[in-house]
Each structure stands twice: as structure tokens, then as C-alpha cells.
C-alpha positions in Angstrom: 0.0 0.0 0.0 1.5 3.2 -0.7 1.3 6.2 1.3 2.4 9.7 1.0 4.8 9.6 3.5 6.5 6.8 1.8 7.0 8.7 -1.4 10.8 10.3 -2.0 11.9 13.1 -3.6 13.9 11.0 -5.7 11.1 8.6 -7.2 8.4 8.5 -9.8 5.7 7.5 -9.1 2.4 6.2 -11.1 -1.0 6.2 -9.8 -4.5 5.1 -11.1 -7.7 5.9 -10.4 -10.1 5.1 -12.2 -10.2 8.0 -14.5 -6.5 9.2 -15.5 -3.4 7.7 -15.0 -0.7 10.0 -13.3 3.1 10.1 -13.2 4.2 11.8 -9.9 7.8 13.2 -10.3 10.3 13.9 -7.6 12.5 17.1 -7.3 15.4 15.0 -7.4 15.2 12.4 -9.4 18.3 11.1 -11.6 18.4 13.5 -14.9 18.5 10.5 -17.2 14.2 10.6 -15.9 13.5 13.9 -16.6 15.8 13.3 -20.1 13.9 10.1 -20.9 10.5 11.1 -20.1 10.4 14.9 -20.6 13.3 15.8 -22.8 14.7 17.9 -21.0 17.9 18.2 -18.2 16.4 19.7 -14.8 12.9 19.4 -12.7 12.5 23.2 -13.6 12.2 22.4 -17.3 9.3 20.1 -16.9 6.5 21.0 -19.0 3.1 19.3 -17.5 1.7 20.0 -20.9 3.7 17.7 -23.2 1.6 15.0 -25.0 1.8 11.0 -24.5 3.4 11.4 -28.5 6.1 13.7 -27.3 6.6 11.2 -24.1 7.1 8.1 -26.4 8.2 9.7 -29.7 11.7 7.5 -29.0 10.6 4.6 -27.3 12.1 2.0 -29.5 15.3 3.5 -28.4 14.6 3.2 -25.0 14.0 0.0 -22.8 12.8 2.8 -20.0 10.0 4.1 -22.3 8.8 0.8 -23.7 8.5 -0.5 -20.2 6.5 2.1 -19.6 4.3 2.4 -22.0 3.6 -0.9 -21.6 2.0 -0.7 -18.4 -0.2 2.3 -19.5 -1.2 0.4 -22.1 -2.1 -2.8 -19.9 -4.0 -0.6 -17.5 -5.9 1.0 -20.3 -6.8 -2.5 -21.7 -7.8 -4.0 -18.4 -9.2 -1.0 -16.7 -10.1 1.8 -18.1 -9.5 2.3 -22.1 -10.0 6.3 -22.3 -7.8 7.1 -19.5 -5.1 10.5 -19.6 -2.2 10.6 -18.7 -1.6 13.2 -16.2 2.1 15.2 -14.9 2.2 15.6 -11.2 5.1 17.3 -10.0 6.3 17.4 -6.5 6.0 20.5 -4.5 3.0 22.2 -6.9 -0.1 22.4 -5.0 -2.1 21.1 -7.7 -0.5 17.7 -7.7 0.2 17.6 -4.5 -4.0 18.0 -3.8 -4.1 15.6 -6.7 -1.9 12.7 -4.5 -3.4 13.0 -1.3 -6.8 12.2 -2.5 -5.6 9.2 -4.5 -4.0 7.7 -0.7 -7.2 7.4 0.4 -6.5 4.6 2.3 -3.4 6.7 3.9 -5.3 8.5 7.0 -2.1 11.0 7.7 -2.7 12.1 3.8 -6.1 12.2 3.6 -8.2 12.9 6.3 -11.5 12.7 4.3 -11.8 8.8 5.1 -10.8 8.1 8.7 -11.5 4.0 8.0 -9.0 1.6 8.8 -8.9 -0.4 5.8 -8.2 -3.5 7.5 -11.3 -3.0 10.0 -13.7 -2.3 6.8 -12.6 -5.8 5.3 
């Protein structure tokens, strides 16, 4: 189970639920991520805007990419097929709203659903 507190500012993360698939970024993540995925050299370059196209435009270069894609593409083909894929960057308020209310289960992240999981089972 994966809870906010868990997640470092050197990992990247990807969530589901339900409706969009997101890839939470770290602020310090090895360059050869933001190179790979973004195109670019720094956390600060991130653009949140760049298209799934612009993400995989090199994948058959990259074992990194491929992998990757190929769990989007499992989740949208076992899941949900119309689902987007959404940036989340660490430290912007935005995602950071957009995290806690996908560790639902997480009680110190989201204090909308004080349930202990184990109890509801």
C-alpha cells in the first residue's frame, strides 16, 4: 500500500484511479528521468503540458520508455480504455491536492476517510 509519507523526492511514481493515470515526479530524481521522459535536463524544465506522442516519440530507443508504455497500455486495456495521462510534479499544490486524494486509504494524507482499511474488510 503506498502512502504519502513513503513517497521520496527521488522517485516517480504512477497512480491510477479510475479515470486518469498519473506520473508523480520527484524534485530529485536522476536526470536520465526527466531526459527520458520529458526531454529535457532539470525538474524546472518540466513541461506538464507535453503529449503521451512527445513522451514516447523514442521509445524504441529506450527500454525505459517501452516498459512504460507498456503498463499504461495494460492498464488501459484492463481498466479503463480512455484514460489520460496526467504530470504531477512534487512541490506544486495542484498535484500535490491531486496525490493525497488518491492515498485514500493513507489516514495522515487524507483525512477525508478516517477508516481503517483492515477494519472495513
Amino acid at each position: 500500500m503506498l502512502e504519502r509519507a513513503n513517497m521520496q523526492h527521488h522517485g516517480i511514481y504512477m497512480l491510477f484511479n479510475s479515470y486518469s493515470i498519473s506520473v508523480y515526479v520527484g524534485r530529485q530524481c536522476d536526470p536520465y528521468y526527466y531526459e527520458e521522459l520529458f526531454k529535457v535536463s532539470s525538474f524546472g524544465e518540466i513541461d506538464k503540458s507535453i503529449s503521451e506522442d512527445e513522451i514516447f516519440a523514442n521509445m524504441a530507443e529506450s527500454n525505459y520508455l517501452t516498459a512504460l508504455n507498456s503498463i499504461i497500455q495494460q492498464i488501459r486495456y484492463t481498466r479503463q480504455p480512455f484514460c489520460e495521462l496526467q504530470i504531477l510534479l512534487a512541490g506544486e499544490n495542484d498535484s500535490e491536492a491531486a496525490v493525497q486524494s488518491m492515498c485514500i486509504i493513507d489516514e495522515n494524507a487524507n483525512q477525508r476517510y478516517k477508516i481503517d482499511y483492515n477494519k472495513f474488510i
